[in-house]
FILUMNU-533680 format. One record per residue (C-alpha): residue number from 1; x, y, z. Coordinates in nm, 4 decimals. Each point is the difference from the previous one (the first is absolute). Layout:
N
+-----+----------+----------+----------+
| num |       px |       py |       pz |
+-----+----------+----------+----------+
| NUM |        X |        Y |        Z |
...
+-----+----------+----------+----------+
This chain:
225
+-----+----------+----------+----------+
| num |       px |       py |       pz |
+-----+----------+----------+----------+
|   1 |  -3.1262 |  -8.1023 |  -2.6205 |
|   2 |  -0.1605 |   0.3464 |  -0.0379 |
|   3 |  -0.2417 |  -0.1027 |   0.2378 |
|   4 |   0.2162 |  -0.0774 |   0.2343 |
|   5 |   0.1936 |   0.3090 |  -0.0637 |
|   6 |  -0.3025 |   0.2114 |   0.0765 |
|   7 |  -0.0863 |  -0.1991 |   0.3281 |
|   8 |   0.3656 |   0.0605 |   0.1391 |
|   9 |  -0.0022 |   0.3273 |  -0.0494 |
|  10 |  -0.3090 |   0.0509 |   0.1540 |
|  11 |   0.1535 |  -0.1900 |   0.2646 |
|  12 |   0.2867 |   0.2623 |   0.0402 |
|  13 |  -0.2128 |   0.3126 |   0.0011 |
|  14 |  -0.2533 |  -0.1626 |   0.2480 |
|  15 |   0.3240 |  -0.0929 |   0.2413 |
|  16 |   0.1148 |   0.3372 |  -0.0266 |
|  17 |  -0.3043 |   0.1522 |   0.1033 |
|  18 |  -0.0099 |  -0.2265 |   0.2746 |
|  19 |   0.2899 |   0.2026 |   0.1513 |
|  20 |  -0.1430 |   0.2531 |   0.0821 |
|  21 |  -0.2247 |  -0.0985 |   0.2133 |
|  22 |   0.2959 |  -0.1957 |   0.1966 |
|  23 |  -0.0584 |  -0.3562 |  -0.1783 |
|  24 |   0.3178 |  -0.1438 |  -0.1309 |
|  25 |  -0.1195 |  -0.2585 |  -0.2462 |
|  26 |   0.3653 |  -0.2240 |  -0.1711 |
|  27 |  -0.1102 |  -0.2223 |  -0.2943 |
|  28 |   0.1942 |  -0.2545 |  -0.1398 |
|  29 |  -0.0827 |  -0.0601 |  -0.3853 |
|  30 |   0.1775 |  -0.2885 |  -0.0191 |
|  31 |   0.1642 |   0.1081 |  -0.2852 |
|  32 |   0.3581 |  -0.1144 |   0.0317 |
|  33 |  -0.1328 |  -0.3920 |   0.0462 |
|  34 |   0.1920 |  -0.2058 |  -0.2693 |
|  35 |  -0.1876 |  -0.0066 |  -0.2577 |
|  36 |   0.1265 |  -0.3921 |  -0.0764 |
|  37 |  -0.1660 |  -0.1102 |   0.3277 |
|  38 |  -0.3928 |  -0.1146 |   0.0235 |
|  39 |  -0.2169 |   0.1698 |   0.1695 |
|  40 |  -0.3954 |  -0.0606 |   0.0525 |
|  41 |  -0.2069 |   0.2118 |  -0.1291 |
|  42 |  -0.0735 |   0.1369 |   0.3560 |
|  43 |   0.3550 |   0.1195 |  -0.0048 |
|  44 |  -0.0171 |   0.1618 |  -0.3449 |
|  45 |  -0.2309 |   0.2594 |   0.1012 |
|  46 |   0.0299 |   0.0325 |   0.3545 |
|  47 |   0.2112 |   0.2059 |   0.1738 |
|  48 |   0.1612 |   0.0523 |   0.4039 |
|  49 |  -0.0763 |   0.2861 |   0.2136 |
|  50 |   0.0315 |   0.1475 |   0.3383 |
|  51 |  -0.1966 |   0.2992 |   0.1336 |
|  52 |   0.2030 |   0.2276 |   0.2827 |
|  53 |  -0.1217 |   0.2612 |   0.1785 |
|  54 |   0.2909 |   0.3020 |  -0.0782 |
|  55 |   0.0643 |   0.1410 |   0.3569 |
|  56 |   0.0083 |  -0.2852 |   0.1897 |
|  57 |   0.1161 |  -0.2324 |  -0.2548 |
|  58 |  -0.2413 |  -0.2281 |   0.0797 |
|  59 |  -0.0145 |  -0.3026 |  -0.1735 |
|  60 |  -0.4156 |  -0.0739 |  -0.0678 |
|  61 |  -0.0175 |  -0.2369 |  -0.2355 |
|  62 |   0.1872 |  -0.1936 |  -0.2386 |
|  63 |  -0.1445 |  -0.2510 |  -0.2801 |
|  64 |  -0.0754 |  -0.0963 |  -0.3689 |
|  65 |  -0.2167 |   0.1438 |  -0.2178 |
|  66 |  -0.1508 |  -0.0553 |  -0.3521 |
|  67 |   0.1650 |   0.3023 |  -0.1986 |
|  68 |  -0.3250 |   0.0549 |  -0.1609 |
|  69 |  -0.2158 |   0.0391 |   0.3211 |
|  70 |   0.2429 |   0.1890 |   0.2057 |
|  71 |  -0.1340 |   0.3655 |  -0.1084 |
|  72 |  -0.2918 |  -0.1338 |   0.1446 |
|  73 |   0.1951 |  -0.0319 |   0.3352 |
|  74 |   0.2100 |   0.3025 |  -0.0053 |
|  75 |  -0.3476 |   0.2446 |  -0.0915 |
|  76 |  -0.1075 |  -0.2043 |   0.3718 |
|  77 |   0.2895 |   0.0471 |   0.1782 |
|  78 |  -0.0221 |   0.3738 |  -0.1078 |
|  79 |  -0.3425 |   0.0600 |   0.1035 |
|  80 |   0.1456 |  -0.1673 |   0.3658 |
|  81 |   0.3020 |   0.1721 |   0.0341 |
|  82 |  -0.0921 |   0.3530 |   0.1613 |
|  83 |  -0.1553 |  -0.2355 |   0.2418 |
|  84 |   0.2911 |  -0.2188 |   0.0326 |
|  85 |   0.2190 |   0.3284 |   0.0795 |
|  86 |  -0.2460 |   0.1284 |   0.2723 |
|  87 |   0.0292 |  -0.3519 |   0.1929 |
|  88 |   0.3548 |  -0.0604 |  -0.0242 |
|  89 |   0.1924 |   0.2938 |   0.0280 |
|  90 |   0.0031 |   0.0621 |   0.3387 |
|  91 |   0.1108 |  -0.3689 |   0.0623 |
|  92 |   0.3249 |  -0.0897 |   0.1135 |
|  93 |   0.2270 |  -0.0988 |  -0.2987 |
|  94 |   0.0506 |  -0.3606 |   0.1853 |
|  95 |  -0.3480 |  -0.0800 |   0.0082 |
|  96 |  -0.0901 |  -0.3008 |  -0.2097 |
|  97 |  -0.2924 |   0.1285 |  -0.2595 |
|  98 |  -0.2180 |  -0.2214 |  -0.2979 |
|  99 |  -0.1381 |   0.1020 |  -0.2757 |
| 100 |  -0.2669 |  -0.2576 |  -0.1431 |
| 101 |   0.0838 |  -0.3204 |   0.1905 |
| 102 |  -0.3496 |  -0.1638 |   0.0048 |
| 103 |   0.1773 |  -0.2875 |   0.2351 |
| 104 |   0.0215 |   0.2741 |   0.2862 |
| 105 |  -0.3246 |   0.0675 |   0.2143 |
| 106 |  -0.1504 |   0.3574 |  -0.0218 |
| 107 |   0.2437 |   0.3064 |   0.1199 |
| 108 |   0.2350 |  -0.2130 |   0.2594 |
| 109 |   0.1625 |  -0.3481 |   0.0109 |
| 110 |   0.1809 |  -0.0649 |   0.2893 |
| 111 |   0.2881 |  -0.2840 |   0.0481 |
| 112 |   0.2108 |  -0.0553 |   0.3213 |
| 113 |   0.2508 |   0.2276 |  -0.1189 |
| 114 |  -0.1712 |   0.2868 |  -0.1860 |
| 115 |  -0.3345 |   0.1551 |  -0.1593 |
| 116 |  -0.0265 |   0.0537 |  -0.3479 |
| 117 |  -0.2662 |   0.3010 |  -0.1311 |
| 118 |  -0.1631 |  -0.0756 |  -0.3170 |
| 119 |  -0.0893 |   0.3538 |  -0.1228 |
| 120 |  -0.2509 |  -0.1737 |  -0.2971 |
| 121 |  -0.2062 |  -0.0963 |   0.2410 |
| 122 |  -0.1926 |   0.3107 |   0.0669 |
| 123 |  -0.3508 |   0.0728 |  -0.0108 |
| 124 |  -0.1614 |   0.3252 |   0.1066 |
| 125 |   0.1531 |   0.0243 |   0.3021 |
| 126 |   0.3027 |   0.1483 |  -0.1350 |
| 127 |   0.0476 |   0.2921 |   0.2637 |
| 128 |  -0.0568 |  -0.3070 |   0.2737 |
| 129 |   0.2829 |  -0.1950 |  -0.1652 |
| 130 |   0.2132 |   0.3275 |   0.0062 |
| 131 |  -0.0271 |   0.0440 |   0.3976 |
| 132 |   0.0392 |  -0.3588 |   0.0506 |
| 133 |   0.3316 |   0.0250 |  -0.1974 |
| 134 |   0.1109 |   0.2547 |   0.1932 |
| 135 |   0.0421 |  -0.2148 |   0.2895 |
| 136 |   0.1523 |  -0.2834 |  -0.2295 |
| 137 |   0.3369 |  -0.1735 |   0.1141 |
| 138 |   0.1389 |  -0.2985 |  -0.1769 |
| 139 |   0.0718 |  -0.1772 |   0.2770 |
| 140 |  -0.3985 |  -0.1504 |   0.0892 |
| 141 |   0.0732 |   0.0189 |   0.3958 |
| 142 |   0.0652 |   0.3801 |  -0.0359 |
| 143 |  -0.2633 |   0.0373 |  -0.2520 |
| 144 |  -0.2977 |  -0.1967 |   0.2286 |
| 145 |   0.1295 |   0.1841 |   0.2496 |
| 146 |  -0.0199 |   0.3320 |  -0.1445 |
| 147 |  -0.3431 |  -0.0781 |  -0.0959 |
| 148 |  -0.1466 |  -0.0705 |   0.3077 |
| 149 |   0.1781 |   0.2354 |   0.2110 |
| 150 |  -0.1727 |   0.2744 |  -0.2004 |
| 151 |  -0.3150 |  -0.1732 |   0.0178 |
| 152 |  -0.0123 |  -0.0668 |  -0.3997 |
| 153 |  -0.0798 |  -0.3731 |   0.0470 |
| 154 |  -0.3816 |   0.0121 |  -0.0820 |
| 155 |   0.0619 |   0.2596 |  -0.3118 |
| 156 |   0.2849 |  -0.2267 |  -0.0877 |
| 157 |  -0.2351 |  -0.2892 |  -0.0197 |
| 158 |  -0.2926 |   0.1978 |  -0.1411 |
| 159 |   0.2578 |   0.0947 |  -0.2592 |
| 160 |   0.0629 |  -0.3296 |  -0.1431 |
| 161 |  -0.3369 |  -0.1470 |   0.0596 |
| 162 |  -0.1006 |   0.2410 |  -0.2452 |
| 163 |   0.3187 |  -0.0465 |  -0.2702 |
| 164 |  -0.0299 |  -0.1437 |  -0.3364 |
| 165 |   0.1506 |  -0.3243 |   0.0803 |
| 166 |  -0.1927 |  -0.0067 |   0.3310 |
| 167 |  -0.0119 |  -0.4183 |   0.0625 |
| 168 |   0.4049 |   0.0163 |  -0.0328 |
| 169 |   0.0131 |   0.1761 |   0.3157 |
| 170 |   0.1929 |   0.1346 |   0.3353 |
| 171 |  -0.1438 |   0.0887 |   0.2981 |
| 172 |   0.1168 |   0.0973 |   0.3735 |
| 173 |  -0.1723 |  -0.0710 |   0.3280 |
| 174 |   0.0879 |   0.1359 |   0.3630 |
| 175 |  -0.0971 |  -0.3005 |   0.2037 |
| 176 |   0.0254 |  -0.0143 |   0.4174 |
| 177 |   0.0792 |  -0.3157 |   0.1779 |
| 178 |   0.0541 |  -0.0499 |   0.3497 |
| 179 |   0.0629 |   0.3721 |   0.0521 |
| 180 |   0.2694 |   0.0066 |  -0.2630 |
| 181 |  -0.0659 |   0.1959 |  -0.3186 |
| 182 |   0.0909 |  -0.1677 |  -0.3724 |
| 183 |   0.0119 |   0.1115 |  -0.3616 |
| 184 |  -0.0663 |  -0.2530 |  -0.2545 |
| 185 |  -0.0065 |   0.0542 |  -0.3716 |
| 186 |  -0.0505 |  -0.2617 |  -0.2944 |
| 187 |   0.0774 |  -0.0240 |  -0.3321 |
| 188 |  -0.1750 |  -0.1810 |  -0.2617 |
| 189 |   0.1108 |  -0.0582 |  -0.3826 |
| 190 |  -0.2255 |  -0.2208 |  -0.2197 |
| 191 |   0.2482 |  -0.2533 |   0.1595 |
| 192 |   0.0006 |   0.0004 |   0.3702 |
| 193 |  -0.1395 |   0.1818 |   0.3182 |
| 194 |   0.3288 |   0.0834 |   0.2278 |
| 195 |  -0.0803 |   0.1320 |   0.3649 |
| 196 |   0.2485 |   0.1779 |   0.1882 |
| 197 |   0.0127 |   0.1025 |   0.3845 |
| 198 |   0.1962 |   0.2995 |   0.1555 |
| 199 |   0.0064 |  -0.0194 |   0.3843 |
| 200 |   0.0246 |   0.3248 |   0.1453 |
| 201 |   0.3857 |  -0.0117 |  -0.0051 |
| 202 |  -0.0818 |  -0.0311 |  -0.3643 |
| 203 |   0.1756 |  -0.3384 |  -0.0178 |
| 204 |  -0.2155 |  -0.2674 |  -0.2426 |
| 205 |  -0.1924 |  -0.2461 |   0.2096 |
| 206 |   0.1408 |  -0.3469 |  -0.0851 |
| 207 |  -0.2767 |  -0.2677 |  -0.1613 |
| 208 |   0.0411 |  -0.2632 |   0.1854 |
| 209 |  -0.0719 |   0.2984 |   0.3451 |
| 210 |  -0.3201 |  -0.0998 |   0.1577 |
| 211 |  -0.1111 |   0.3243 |  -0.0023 |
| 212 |   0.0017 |   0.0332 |  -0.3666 |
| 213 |  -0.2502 |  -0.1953 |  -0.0562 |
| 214 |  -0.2466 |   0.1507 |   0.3053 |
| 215 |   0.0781 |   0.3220 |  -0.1397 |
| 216 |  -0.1020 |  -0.1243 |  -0.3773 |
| 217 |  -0.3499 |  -0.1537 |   0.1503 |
| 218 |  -0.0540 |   0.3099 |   0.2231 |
| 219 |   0.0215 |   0.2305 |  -0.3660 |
| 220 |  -0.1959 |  -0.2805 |  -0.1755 |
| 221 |  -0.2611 |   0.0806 |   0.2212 |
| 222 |   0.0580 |   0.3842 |  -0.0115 |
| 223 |   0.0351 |  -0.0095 |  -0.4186 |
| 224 |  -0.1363 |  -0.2890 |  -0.1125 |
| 225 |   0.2647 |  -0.1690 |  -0.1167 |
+-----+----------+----------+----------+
């Protein structure tokens, strides 16, 4: 019990230093389970947490976490957060950030509908990562767009060739086809490889579109793919 004691307040002192630097950290002790109910031992000494970036109020990360071993986390999440507060706060507070999703390629996942920045993702390229996020829009047409309107699409895939998590990847290609100019970007999770097309009204190109696959063999042959 005195143990534990110690460990919590440790805890405490580490989450309030953790404010200042514009990391929100809300812990859950489980301490008002009832006591009559079984729990695992897993449950007995772990605890809940969720890690939000202050101005924003971005949610990064929530999880579970051996009480014991989450110091250990915390002292990381310190030594990041400086870091964490140069990338994110000039985004805008609707942009969808992660913090420590391994499931999520390096820097950018893209959907249909939006583009989600994993900001643990980083490797030395941190002022890179910066500029790119300057450009960043949630919605992934806008974003693509943005990107290779300001000619950022070769930094933007030098960028996460060279992240941590570099074979969980996006990339986006300008690709020209019977006179008609077309972005596409993929996505890949340690799932799936997802292509997407924008024509140049920046509407998606349909599958089943002839052209989409003449325009995947043409970049096959560009990028190897």
């Amino acid at each position: 019990m005195d143990n534990y004691k110690k460990i919590k307040e440790k805890i405490l002192n580490m989450v309030e230093q953790l404010k200042n630097k514009n990391i929100l950290v809300e812990v859950d002790f489980h301490e008002n389970r009832n006591k009559f109910s079984i729990y695992s031992t897993r449950d007995a000494n772990s605890l809940n947490y969720k890690v939000i970036y202050i101005p924003k109020k971005f949610l990064l990360k929530e999880d579970e976490y051996y009480i014991n071993k989450f110091p250990s986390f915390l002292s990381s999440l310190d030594s990041k957060a400086t870091k964490i507060d140069y990338l994110l706060k000039d985004l805008d507070k609707n942009s969808k950030v992660n913090f420590e999703n391994v499931k999520y390629n390096s820097y950018f996942h893209f959907t249909e509908n939006e583009v989600i920045v994993n900001i643990d993702s980083y490797g030395n390229d941190l002022d890179k990562f910066k500029e790119i996020l300057m450009y960043y829009n949630k919605n992934p047409k806008i974003f693509v767009r943005n990107i290779v309107s300001n000619n950022l699409s070769y930094d933007f895939n030098e960028l996460v060739k060279n992240g941590k998590m570099r074979y969980f990847k996006s990339n986006i290609y300008n690709v020209k086809l019977q006179g008609k100019k077309y972005i596409v970007f993929n996505t890949t999770d340690s799932f799936e490889k997802i292509m997407y097309i924008l024509d140049e009204e920046d509407n998606y190109m349909d599958i089943m579109d002839e052209k989409y696959i003449k325009i995947l063999k043409k970049l096959s042959l560009i990028n190897g793919l």
